[in-house]
MARLOVEX-230422 format. One record per residue: residue in three letters; x, y, z of N, C-alpha, C in turn. Coordinates in steps of 0.1 Angstrom, whole numbers, padded with zeros to 4 digits, always signed. Each point is the difference from the previous one (the first is absolute). Layout:
alaXYZXYZXYZ;...
//
This chain:
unk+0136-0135+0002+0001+0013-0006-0008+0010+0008;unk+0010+0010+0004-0011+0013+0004-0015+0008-0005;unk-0011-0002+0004-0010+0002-0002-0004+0007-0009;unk+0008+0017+0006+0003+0011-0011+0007-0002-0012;unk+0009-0006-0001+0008-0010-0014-0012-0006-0007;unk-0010-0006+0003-0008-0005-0010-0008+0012-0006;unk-0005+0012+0012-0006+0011-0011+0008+0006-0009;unk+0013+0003+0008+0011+0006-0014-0001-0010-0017;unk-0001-0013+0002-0003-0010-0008-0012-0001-0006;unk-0010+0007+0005-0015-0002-0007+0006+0018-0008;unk+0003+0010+0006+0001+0012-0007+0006-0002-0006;unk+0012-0008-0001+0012+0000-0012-0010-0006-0009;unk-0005-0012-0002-0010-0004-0006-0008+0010-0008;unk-0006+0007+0005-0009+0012-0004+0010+0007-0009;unk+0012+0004+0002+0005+0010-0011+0008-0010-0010;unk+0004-0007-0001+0000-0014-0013-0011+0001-0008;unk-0009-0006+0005-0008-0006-0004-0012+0010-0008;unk+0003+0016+0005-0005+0011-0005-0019-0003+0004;unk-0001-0002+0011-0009+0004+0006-0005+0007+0015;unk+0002+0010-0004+0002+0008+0010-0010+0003+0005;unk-0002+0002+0013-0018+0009+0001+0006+0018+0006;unk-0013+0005-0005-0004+0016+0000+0004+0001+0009;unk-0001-0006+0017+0001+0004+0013+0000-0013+0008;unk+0012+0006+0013+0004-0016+0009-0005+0008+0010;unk-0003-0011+0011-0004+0006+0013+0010-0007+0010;unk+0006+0005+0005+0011-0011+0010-0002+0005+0011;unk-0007-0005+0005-0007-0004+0019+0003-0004+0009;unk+0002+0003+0012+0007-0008+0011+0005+0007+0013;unk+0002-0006+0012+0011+0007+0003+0014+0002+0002;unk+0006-0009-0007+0018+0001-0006+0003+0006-0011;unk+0002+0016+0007-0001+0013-0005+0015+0000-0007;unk+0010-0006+0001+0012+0002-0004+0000-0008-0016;unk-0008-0012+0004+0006-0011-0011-0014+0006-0007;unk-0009+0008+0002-0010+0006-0011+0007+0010-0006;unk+0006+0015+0004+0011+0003-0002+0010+0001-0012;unk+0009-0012+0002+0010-0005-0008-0005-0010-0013;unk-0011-0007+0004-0008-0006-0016-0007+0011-0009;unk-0009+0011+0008-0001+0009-0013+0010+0005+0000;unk+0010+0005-0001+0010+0011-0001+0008-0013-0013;unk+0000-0012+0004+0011-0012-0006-0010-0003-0013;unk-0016+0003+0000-0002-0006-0007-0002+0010-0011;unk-0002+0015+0006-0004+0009-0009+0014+0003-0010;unk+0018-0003+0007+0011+0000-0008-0005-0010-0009;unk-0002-0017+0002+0000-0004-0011-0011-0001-0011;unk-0009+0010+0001-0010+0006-0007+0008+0008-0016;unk+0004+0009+0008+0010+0011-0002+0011-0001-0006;unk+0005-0017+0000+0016-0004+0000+0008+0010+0004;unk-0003+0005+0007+0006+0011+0011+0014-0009+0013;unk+0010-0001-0007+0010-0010+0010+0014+0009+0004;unk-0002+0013+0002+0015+0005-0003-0007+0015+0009;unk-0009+0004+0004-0006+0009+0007-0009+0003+0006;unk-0006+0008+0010-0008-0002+0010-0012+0012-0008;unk+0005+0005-0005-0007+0014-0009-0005-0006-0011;unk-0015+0000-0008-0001-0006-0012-0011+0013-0003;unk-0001+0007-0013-0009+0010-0002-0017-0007-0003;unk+0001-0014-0001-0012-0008-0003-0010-0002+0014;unk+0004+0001+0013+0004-0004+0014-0005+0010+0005;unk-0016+0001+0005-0006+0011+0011-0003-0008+0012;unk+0009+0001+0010-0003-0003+0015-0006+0006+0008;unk-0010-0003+0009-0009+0012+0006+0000-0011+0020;unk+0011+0010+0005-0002-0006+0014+0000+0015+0009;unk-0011-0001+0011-0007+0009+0009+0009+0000+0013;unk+0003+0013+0005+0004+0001+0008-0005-0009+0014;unk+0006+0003+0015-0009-0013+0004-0012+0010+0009;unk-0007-0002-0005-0015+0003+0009-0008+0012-0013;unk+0007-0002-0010-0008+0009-0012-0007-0009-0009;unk-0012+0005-0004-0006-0002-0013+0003+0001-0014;unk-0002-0011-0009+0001+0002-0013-0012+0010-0008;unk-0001+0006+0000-0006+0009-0006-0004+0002-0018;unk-0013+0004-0003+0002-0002-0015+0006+0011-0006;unk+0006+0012+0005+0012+0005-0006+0011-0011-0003;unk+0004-0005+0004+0009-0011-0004-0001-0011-0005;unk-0017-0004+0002-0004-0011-0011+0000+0007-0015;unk-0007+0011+0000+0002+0008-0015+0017-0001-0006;unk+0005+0007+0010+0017-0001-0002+0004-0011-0013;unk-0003-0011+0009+0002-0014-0005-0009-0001-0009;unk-0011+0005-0002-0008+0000-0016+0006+0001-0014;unk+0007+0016+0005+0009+0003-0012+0013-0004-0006;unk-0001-0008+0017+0015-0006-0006-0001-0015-0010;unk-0014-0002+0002-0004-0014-0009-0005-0003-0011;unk-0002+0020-0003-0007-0003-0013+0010+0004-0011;unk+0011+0004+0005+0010+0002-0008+0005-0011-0004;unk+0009-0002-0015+0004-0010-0004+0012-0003+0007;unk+0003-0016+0001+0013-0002+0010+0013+0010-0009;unk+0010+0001+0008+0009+0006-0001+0014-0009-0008;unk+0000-0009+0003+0010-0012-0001+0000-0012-0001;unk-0015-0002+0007-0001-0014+0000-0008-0003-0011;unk-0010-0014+0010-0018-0002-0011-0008+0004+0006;unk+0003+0001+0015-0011+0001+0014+0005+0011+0007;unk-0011+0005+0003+0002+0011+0012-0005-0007+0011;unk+0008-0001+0015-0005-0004+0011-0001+0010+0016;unk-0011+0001+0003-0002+0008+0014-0004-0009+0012;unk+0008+0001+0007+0001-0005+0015-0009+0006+0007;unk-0008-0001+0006-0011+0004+0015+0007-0002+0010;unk+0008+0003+0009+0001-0010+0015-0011+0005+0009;unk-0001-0005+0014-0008+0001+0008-0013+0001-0002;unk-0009-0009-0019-0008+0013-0003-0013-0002+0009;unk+0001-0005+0009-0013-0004+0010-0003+0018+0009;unk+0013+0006-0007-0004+0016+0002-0005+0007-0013;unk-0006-0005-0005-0009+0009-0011-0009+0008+0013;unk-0001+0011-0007-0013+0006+0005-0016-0003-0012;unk-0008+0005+0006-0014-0009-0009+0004+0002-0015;unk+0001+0016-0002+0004+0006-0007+0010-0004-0012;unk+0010-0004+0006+0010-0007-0004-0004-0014-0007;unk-0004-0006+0005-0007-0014+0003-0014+0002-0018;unk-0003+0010+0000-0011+0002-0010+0010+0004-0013;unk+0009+0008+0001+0009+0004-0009+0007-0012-0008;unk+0007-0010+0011+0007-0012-0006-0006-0012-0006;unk-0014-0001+0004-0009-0010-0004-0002+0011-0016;unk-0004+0009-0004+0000+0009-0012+0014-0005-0009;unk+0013-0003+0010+0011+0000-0008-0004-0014-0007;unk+0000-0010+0008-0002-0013-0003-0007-0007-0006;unk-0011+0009-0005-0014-0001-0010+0009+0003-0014;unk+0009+0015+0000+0003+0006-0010+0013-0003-0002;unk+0008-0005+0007+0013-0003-0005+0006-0004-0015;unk+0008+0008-0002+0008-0007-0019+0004-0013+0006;unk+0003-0007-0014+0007-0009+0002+0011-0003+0005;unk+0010+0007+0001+0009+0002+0005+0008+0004+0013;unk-0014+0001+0009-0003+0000+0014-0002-0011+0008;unk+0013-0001+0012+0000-0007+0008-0001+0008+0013;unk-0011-0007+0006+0001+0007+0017-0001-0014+0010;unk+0015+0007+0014-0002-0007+0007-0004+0003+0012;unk-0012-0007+0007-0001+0008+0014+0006-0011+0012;unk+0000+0007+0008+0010-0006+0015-0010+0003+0005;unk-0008-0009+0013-0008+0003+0008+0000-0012+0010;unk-0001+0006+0013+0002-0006+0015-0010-0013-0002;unk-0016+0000-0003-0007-0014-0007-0008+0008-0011;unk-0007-0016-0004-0010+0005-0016-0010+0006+0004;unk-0005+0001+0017-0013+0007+0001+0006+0016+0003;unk+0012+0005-0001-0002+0014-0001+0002+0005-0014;unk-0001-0011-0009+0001+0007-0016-0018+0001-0002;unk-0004+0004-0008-0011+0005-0003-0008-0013-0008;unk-0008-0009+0003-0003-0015-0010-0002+0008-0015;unk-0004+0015-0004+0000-0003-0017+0012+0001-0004;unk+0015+0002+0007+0006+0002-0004+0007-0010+0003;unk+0003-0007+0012+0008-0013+0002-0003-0012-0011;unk-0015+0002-0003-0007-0012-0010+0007+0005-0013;unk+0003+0006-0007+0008+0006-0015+0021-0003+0004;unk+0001-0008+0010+0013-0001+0003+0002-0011+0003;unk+0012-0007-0004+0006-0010+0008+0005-0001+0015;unk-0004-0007+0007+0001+0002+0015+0013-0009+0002;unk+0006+0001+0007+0012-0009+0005+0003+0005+0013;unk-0001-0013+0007+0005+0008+0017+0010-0005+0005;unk+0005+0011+0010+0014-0003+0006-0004+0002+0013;unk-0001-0013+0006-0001-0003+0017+0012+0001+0005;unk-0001+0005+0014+0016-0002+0007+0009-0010-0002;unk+0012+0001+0005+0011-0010-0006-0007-0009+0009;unk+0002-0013+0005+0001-0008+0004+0012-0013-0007;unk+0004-0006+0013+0010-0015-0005-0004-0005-0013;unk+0013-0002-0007-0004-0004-0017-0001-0010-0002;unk+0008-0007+0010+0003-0018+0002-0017-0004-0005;unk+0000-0011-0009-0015-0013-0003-0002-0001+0016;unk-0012-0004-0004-0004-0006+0019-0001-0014-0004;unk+0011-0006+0007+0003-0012-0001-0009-0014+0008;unk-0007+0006+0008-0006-0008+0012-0013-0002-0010;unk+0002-0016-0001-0012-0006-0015-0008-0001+0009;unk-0002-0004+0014-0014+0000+0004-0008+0016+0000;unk+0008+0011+0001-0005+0011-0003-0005+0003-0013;unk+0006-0003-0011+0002+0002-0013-0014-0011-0007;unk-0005-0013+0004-0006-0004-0004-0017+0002+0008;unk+0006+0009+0013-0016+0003+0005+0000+0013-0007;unk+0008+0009-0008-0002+0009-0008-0004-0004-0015;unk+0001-0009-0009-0003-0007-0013-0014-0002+0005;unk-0006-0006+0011-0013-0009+0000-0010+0015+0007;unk+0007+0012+0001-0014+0010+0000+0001+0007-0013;unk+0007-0004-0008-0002+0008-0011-0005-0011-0011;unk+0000-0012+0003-0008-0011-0010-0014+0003+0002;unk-0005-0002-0020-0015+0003+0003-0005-0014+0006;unk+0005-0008+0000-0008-0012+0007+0003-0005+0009;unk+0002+0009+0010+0008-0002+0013-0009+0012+0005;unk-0016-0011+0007-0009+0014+0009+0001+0003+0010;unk+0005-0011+0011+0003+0003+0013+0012+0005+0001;unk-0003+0015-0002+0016+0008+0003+0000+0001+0015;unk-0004-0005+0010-0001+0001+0012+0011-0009+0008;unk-0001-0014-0009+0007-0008+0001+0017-0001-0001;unk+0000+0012-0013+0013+0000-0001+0005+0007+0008;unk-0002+0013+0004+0002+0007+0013-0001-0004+0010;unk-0006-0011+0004+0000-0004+0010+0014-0012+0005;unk+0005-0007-0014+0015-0003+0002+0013+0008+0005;unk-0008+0008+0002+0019+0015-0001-0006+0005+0019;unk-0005-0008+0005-0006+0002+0014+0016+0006+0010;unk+0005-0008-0005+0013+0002+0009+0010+0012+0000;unk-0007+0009-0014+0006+0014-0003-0011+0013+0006;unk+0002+0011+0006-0006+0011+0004-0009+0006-0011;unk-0010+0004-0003-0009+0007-0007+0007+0006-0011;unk+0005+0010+0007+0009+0009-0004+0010-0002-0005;unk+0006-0010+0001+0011-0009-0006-0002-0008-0014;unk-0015-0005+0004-0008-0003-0016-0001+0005-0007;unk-0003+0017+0002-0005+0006-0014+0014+0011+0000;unk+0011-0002+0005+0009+0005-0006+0011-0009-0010;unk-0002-0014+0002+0006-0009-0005-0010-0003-0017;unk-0012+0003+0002-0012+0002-0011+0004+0011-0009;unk+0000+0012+0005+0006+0010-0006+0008-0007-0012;unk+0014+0000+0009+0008-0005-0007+0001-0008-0010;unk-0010-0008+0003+0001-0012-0012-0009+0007-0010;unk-0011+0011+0002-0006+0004-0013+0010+0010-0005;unk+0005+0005+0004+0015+0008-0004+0006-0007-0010;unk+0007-0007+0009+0005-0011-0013-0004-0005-0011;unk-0015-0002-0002-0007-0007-0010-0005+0012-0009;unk-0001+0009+0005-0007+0014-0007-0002-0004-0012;unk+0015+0004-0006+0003+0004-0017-0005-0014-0008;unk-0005-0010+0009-0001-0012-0009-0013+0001-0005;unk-0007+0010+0005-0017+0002-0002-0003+0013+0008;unk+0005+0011-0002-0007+0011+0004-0017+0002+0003;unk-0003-0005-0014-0015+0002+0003-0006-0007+0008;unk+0003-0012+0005-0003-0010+0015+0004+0006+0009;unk+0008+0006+0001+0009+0001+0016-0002+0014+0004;unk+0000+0009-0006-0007+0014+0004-0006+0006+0010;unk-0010-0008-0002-0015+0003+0009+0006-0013+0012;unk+0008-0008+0001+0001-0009+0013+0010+0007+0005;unk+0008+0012-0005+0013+0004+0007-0006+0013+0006;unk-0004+0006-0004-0013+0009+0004-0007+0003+0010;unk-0007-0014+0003-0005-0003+0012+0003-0007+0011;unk+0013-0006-0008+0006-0009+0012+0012+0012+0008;unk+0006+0008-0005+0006+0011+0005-0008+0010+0009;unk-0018+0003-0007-0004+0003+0014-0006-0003+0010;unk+0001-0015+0003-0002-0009+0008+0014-0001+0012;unk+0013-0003-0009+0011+0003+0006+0004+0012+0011;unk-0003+0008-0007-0003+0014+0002-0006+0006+0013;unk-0014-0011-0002-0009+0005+0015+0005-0012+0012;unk+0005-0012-0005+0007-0010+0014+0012+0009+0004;unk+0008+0003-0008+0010+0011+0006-0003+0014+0008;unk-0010+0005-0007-0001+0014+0009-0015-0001+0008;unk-0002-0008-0003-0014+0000+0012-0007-0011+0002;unk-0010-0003+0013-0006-0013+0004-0004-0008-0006;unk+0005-0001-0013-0013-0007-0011+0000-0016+0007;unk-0012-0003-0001-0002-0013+0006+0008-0012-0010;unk+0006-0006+0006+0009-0010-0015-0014-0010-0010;unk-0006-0002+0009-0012-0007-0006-0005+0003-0012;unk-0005+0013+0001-0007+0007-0009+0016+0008-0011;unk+0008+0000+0005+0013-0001-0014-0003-0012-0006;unk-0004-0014+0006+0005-0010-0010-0015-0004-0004;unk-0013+0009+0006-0015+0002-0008+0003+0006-0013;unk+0006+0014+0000+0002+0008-0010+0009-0001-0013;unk+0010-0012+0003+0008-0004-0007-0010-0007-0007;unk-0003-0014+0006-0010-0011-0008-0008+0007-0008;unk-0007+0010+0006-0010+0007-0011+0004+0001-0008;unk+0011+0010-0001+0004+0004-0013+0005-0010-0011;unk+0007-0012+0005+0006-0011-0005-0013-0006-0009;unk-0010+0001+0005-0012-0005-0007-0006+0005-0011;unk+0004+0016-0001-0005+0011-0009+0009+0004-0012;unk-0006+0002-0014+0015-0005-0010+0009+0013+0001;unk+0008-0007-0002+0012+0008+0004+0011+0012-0012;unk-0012+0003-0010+0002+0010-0011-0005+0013+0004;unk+0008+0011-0004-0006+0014+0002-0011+0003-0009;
//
């Protein structure tokens, strides 16, 4: 099953089960499929299925190279403290919001303290370190990493030196890394990725902080000299460190 299929499945979950939270944070850089889940999730918020227009529905996206400004965080104030229109929930979209200005950024953390019940905000942001931590920490985070191949990774010798760094009783993570010798650095921690991709939704609160940092580990073998060594130093560390936010 497609990755993003299982968050659609944890939000469909959320509005069943009528537990909703105040504010989602959807992170990443797969700007399209962050996009089309708030927009899909705030319709079925809304039971909004027949129109693109809902009076419940404040979307706030910045031109490209402009600021969100707290003229428009206020905007969105007033549109929240009014009673829904139609629905049960009123919901406001952020995109890009890693363009707050400070300003802005002090205004929204105000909304999120003071929000009715009947306030839902979603922000879109490129990662969690350009949201503000008092404000990211009062939100549910969910990230959307680039697409990558959806296929399982089938290769068990990969797949089982991936189980034995994430067993707590499995210390020599050096070991298991050191099985996959025959694959490029860089080949490892994109095949890694992947596999915590896949496992995410089975335990968010485990896999977070390893997707995290294993992305900016990936990140520096691809765009710069990072010594491979010290990628599979910084991994083990972290592997050793618990793995809750």
């Amino acid at each position: 099953m497609h990755y993003y299929h299982k968050i659609k499945e944890y939000l469909n979950k959320c509005i069943e089960k009528d537990i909703l939270s105040h504010a989602y944070i959807f992170y990443g850089p797969d700007e399209i499929s962050k996009h089309k889940t708030a927009f899909w999730f705030a319709d079925k918020i809304l039971d909004n299925l027949e129109s693109k227009f809902h009076p419940d529905l404040f979307a706030v996206k910045p031109d490209i190279d402009d600021e969100i400004t707290i003229g428009l965080v206020r905007h969105l104030k007033r549109f929240l403290v009014l009673s829904p229109s139609s629905a049960s929930h009123k919901v406001v979209i952020i995109e890009s919001a890693e363009r707050l200005n400070e300003y802005a950024k002090s205004a929204l953390l105000k909304i999120f303290e003071e929000a009715p019940a009947h306030a839902i905000i979603i922000l879109c942001a490129k990662d969690i370190d350009s949201v503000p931590q008092t404000i990211a920490s009062r939100g549910l985070k969910i990230p959307f990493w680039r697409k990558t191949n959806d296929e399982p990774i089938r290769d068990q010798k990969v797949l089982n030196a991936f189980y034995h760094l994430l067993a707590e009783d499995f210390t020599d993570k050096y070991a298991a890394l050191e099985k996959l010798n025959g694959y490029k650095t860089v080949e490892i921690f994109g095949l890694w990725l992947k596999f915590l991709r896949l496992n995410f939704l089975s335990n968010p609160e485990k896999f977070l902080k390893l997707l995290k940092v294993s992305q900016d580990i990936y990140f520096k073998l691809n765009e710069t000299n990072f010594n491979p060594k010290f990628a599979y130093d910084e991994l083990a560390f972290n592997l050793q460190q618990p793995t809750n936010n």
